[in-house]
N, C-alpha and C positions, 0 to 999 in steps of 0.2 A: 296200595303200593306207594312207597318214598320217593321223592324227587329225586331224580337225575339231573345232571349236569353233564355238558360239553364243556370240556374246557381247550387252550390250545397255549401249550409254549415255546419261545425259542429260545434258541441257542446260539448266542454270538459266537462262539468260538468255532461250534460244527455249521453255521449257518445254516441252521435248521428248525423246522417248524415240530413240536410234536404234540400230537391230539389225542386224547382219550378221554373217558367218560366214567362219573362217578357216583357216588350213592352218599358219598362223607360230602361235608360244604367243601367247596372248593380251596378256601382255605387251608383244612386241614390236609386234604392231598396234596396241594402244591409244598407243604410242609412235609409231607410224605416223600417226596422226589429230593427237596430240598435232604432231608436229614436220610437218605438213600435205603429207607425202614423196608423196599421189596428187596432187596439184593444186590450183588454186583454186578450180575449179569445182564442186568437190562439196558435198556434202550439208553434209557436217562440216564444212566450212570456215567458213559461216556462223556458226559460235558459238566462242569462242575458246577456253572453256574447257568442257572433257568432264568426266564425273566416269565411273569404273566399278562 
C-alpha cells in the first residue's frame, strides 16, 4: 500500500478550512485544486485562491 496524506487548506476569501486526503504528493493535489483538474462543482472551486 502507498502513502497517504492529510492535508488541510484555507481559504481567505470563504474563511474556511478544507481537508482531504490523498495518495499523489501533496504537492501535486494542492496543484490539482489550484489548476481546478476535479470540476466546477466542487467544494474548492468556490474560492479561487487556497493557501497550504
Amino acid at each position: 500500500m502507498g502513502k497517504s496524506f492529510v492535508y488541510i487548506l484555507y481559504s481567505n476569501k470563504l474563511d474556511r478550512f478544507y481537508t482531504g486526503i490523498t495518495t499523489l504528493t501533496v504537492e501535486e493535489r494542492f496543484s490539482s485544486h489550484i489548476q481546478k483538474r476535479y470540476g466546477k462543482l466542487n467544494f474548492t472551486q468556490k474560492a479561487k485562491a487556497w493557501t497550504n
